[in-house]
C-alpha atoms as a printed R data frame, in Angstrom:
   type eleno elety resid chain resno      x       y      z
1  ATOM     1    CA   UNK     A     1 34.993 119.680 -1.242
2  ATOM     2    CA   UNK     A     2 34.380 116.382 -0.385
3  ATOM     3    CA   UNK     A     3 31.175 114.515  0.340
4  ATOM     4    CA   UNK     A     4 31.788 112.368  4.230
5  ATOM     5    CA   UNK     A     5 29.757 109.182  3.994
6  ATOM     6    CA   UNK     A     6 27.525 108.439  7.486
7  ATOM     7    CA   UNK     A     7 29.728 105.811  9.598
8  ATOM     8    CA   UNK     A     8 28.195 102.551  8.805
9  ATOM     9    CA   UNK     A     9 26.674 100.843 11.892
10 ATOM    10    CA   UNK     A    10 28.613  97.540 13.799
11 ATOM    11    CA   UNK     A    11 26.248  95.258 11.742
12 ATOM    12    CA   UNK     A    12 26.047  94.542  8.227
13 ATOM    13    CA   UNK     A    13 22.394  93.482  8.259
14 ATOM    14    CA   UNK     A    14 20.047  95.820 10.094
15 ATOM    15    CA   UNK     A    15 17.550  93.599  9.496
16 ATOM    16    CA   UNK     A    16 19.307  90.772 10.822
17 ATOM    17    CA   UNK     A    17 18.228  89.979 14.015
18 ATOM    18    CA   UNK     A    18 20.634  88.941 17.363
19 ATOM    19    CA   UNK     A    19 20.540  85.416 18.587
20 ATOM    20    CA   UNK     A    20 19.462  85.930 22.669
21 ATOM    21    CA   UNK     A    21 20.561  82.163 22.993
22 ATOM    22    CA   UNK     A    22 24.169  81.701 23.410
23 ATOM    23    CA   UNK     A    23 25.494  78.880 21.292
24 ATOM    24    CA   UNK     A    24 26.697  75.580 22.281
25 ATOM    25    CA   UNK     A    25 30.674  74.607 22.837
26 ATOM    26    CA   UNK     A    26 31.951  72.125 20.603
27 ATOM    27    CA   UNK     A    27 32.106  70.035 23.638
28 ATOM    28    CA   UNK     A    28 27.918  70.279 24.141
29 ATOM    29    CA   UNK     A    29 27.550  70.055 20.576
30 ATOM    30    CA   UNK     A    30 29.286  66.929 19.974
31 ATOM    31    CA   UNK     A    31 27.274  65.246 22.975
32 ATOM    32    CA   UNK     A    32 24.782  66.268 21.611
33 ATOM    33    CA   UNK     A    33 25.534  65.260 18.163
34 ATOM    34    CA   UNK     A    34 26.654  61.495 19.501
35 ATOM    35    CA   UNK     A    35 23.116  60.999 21.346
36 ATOM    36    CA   UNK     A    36 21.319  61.873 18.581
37 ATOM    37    CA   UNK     A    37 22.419  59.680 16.561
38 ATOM    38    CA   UNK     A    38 22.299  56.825 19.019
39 ATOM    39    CA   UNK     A    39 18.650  57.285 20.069
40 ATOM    40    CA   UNK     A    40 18.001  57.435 16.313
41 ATOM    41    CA   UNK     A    41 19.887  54.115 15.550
42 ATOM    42    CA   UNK     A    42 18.075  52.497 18.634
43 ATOM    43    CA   UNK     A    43 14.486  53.707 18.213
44 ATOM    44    CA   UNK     A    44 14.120  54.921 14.869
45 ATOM    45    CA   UNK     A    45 13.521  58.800 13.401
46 ATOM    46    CA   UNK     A    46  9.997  59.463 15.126
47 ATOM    47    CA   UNK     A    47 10.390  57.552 18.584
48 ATOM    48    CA   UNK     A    48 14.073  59.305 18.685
49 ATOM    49    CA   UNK     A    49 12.351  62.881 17.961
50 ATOM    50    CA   UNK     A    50  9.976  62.401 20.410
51 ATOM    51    CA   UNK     A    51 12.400  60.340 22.931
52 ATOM    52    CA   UNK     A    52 15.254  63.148 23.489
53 ATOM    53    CA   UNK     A    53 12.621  66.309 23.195
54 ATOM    54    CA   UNK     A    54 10.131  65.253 26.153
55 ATOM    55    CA   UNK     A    55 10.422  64.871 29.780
56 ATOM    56    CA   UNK     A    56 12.006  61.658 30.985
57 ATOM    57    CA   UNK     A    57 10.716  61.340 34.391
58 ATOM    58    CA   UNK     A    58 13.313  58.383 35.409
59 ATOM    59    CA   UNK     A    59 15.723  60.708 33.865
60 ATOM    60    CA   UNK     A    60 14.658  63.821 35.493
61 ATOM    61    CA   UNK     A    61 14.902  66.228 32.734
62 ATOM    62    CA   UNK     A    62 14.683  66.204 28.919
63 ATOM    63    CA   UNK     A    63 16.945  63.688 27.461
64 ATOM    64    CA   UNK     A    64 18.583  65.865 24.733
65 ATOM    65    CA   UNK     A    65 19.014  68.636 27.840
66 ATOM    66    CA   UNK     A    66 20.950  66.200 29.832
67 ATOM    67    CA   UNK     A    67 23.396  64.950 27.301
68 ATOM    68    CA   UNK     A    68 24.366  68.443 26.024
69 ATOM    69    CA   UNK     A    69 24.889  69.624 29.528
70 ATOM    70    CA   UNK     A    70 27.818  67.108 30.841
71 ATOM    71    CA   UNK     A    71 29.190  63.807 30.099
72 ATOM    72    CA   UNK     A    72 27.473  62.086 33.417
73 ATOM    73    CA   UNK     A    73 23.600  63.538 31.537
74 ATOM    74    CA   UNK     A    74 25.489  62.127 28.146
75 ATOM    75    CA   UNK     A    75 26.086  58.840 30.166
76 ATOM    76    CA   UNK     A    76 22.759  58.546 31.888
77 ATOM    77    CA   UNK     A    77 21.076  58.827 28.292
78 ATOM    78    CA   UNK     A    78 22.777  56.584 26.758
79 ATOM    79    CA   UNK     A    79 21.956  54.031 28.996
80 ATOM    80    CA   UNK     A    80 18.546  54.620 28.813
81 ATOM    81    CA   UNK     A    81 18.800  54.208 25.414
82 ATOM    82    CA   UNK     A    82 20.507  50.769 25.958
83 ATOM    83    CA   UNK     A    83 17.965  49.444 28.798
84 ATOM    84    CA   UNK     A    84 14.890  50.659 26.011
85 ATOM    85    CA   UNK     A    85 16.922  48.195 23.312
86 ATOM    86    CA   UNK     A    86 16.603  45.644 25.581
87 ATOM    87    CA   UNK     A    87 13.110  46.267 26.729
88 ATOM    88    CA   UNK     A    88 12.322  46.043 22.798
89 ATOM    89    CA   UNK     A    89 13.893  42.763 22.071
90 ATOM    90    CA   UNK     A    90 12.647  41.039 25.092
91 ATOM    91    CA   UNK     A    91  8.993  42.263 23.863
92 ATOM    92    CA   UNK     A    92 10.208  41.369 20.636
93 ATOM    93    CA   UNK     A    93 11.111  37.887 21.390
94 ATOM    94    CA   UNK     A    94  8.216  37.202 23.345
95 ATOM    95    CA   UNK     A    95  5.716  38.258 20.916
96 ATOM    96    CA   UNK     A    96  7.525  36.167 18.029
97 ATOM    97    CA   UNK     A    97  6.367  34.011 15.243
98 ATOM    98    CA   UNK     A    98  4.616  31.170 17.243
Protein backbone atom coordinates (compact mmCIF):
# COMPACT_ATOMS: atom_id res chain seq x y z
CA UNK A 1 0.00 0.00 0.00
CA UNK A 2 1.25 3.13 -0.81
CA UNK A 3 0.41 6.59 0.46
CA UNK A 4 -0.30 9.15 -3.15
CA UNK A 5 0.85 12.63 -2.21
CA UNK A 6 -1.89 15.60 -3.39
CA UNK A 7 -0.45 17.04 -6.86
CA UNK A 8 1.33 20.11 -5.85
CA UNK A 9 -0.22 23.28 -7.39
CA UNK A 10 1.65 25.31 -10.66
CA UNK A 11 3.17 27.70 -8.00
CA UNK A 12 5.65 27.20 -5.45
CA UNK A 13 4.51 30.08 -3.24
CA UNK A 14 0.78 30.23 -2.59
CA UNK A 15 1.31 33.12 -0.89
CA UNK A 16 3.14 34.71 -3.53
CA UNK A 17 1.18 36.97 -5.27
CA UNK A 18 0.98 37.50 -9.49
CA UNK A 19 2.40 40.63 -10.95
CA UNK A 20 -0.92 42.19 -13.09
CA UNK A 21 1.78 44.53 -14.74
CA UNK A 22 3.58 42.98 -17.53
CA UNK A 23 7.28 43.67 -17.38
CA UNK A 24 9.34 45.82 -19.50
CA UNK A 25 11.56 44.50 -22.72
CA UNK A 26 15.10 44.92 -22.40
CA UNK A 27 14.64 47.42 -25.08
CA UNK A 28 12.14 49.76 -22.62
CA UNK A 29 14.26 48.97 -19.83
CA UNK A 30 17.43 50.16 -21.11
CA UNK A 31 15.69 53.55 -22.25
CA UNK A 32 14.65 53.74 -19.42
CA UNK A 33 17.74 52.94 -17.61
CA UNK A 34 19.84 55.60 -20.00
CA UNK A 35 17.30 58.58 -19.07
CA UNK A 36 17.55 58.02 -15.72
CA UNK A 37 20.69 58.40 -15.38
CA UNK A 38 20.93 61.44 -17.60
CA UNK A 39 18.22 63.49 -15.85
CA UNK A 40 20.08 62.51 -12.67
CA UNK A 41 23.55 63.71 -13.97
CA UNK A 42 21.81 66.97 -15.29
CA UNK A 43 19.55 67.94 -12.38
CA UNK A 44 20.64 66.13 -9.50
CA UNK A 45 18.80 63.04 -7.33
CA UNK A 46 15.61 65.10 -6.12
CA UNK A 47 14.91 67.46 -9.23
CA UNK A 48 15.55 64.09 -11.44
CA UNK A 49 12.90 62.11 -9.12
CA UNK A 50 10.56 64.62 -9.40
CA UNK A 51 11.51 65.64 -13.21
CA UNK A 52 10.81 62.09 -15.01
CA UNK A 53 7.71 61.08 -12.47
CA UNK A 54 5.36 64.26 -13.15
CA UNK A 55 3.55 65.58 -16.04
CA UNK A 56 5.61 67.51 -18.55
CA UNK A 57 3.11 69.60 -20.22
CA UNK A 58 5.62 70.71 -23.21
CA UNK A 59 6.28 67.08 -23.28
CA UNK A 60 2.82 65.86 -23.19
CA UNK A 61 3.10 62.99 -20.91
CA UNK A 62 5.32 61.88 -18.01
CA UNK A 63 8.89 62.03 -18.91
CA UNK A 64 9.98 58.56 -17.63
CA UNK A 65 6.57 57.24 -19.67
CA UNK A 66 7.84 58.65 -22.84
CA UNK A 67 11.35 57.39 -22.86
CA UNK A 68 10.41 53.77 -21.95
CA UNK A 69 7.80 53.73 -24.62
CA UNK A 70 10.02 54.42 -27.98
CA UNK A 71 13.21 55.90 -28.95
CA UNK A 72 11.44 59.27 -30.52
CA UNK A 73 9.77 59.73 -26.32
CA UNK A 74 13.63 58.62 -25.38
CA UNK A 75 14.76 61.44 -27.83
CA UNK A 76 12.28 64.10 -26.92
CA UNK A 77 13.46 63.66 -23.14
CA UNK A 78 16.62 63.89 -23.57
CA UNK A 79 16.47 67.03 -25.11
CA UNK A 80 14.54 68.44 -22.60
CA UNK A 81 16.98 67.50 -20.38
CA UNK A 82 19.64 69.32 -22.53
CA UNK A 83 17.51 72.69 -23.14
CA UNK A 84 16.93 72.59 -18.85
CA UNK A 85 21.11 72.42 -18.69
CA UNK A 86 21.18 75.28 -20.59
CA UNK A 87 18.38 77.15 -18.98
CA UNK A 88 20.52 76.47 -15.65
CA UNK A 89 23.78 77.83 -16.76
CA UNK A 90 22.42 80.84 -18.43
CA UNK A 91 20.61 81.57 -14.89
CA UNK A 92 23.72 80.50 -13.52
CA UNK A 93 25.89 82.87 -15.30
CA UNK A 94 23.72 85.67 -14.92
CA UNK A 95 23.31 85.48 -11.30
CA UNK A 96 27.25 85.09 -10.79
CA UNK A 97 29.73 86.47 -8.39
CA UNK A 98 29.44 90.26 -9.19
Amino acid sequence: MSEEKPETPGRTNPWRRRSKVAPISPEQAARQGEISRLAFLVLGREQAIAFLNGEHEGLGGRPLDLATASEEGRASVEAELGRMKYRQAAKDENTGPG
